[in-house]
N, C-alpha and C positions, 0 to 999 in steps of 0.2 A: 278740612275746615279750620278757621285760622280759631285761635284761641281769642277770648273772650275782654275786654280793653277794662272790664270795672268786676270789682264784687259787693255784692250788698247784703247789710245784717240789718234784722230788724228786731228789735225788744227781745236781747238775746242773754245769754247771763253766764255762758261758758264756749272756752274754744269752740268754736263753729270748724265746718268740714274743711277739710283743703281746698283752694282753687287753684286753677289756671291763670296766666297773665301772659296776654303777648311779646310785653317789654317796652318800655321806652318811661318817660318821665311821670308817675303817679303823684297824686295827692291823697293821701289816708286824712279822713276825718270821721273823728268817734264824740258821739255824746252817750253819757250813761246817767243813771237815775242815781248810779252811789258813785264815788269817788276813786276807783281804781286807775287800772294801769291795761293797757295794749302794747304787746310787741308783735312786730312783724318777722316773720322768720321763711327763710328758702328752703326748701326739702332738695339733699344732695341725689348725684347719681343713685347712690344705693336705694333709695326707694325708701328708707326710714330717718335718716338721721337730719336733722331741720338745724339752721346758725341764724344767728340773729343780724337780720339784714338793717332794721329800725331799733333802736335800743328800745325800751319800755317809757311810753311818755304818756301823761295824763288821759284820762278816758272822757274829756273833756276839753278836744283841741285837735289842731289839723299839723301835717308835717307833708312836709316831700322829698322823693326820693326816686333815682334813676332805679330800673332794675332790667337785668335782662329778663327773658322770657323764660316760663320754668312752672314749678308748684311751688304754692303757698299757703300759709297759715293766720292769720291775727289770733295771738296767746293772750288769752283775756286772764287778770288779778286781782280779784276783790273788786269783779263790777256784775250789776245788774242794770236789767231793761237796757242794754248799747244799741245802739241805732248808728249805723256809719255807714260806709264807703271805702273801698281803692278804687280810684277810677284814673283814667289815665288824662293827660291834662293833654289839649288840645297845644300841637306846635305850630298851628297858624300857617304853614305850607300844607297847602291841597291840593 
């Protein structure tokens, strides 16, 4: 089964679980009720240790970003209610 092209939070207020990504070019977009910070982070081979693939940018804005396929994180910083997305952005060849 191929892994999963988006993830979704809803009115969340702490690190949510890891996901899946299949890889190619996402757009992360986060709104939150307070003014924090989201970073996106890849979990290495070993199976614990996470790098920051997105640096930490408002919880109130969109970015993008290639990634290959792998596990992931959104590290949530002094936000509540986040309502977002990684979803992968459509490359128009089908």
């Amino acid at each position: 089964m191929a892994a999963p092209d988006y993830a979704y939070f809803s009115s969340i207020s702490a690190t949510p679980a890891k996901f899946e990504l299949s890889g190619g070019a996402y757009g992360v977009t986060v709104h939150a009720g307070t003014w924090g910070t989201a970073t996106l982070q890849r979990q290495l081979p070993d199976g614990s240790t996470l790098v920051t693939v997105l640096s930490a940018f408002s919880a109130d804005g969109y970015q993008e970003i290639h990634l290959p396929g792998g596990i992931y994180q959104l590290t949530l910083s002094g936000v509540s209610g986040l309502v977002g997305e990684v979803a992968l952005i459509a490359s128009g060849i089908y």
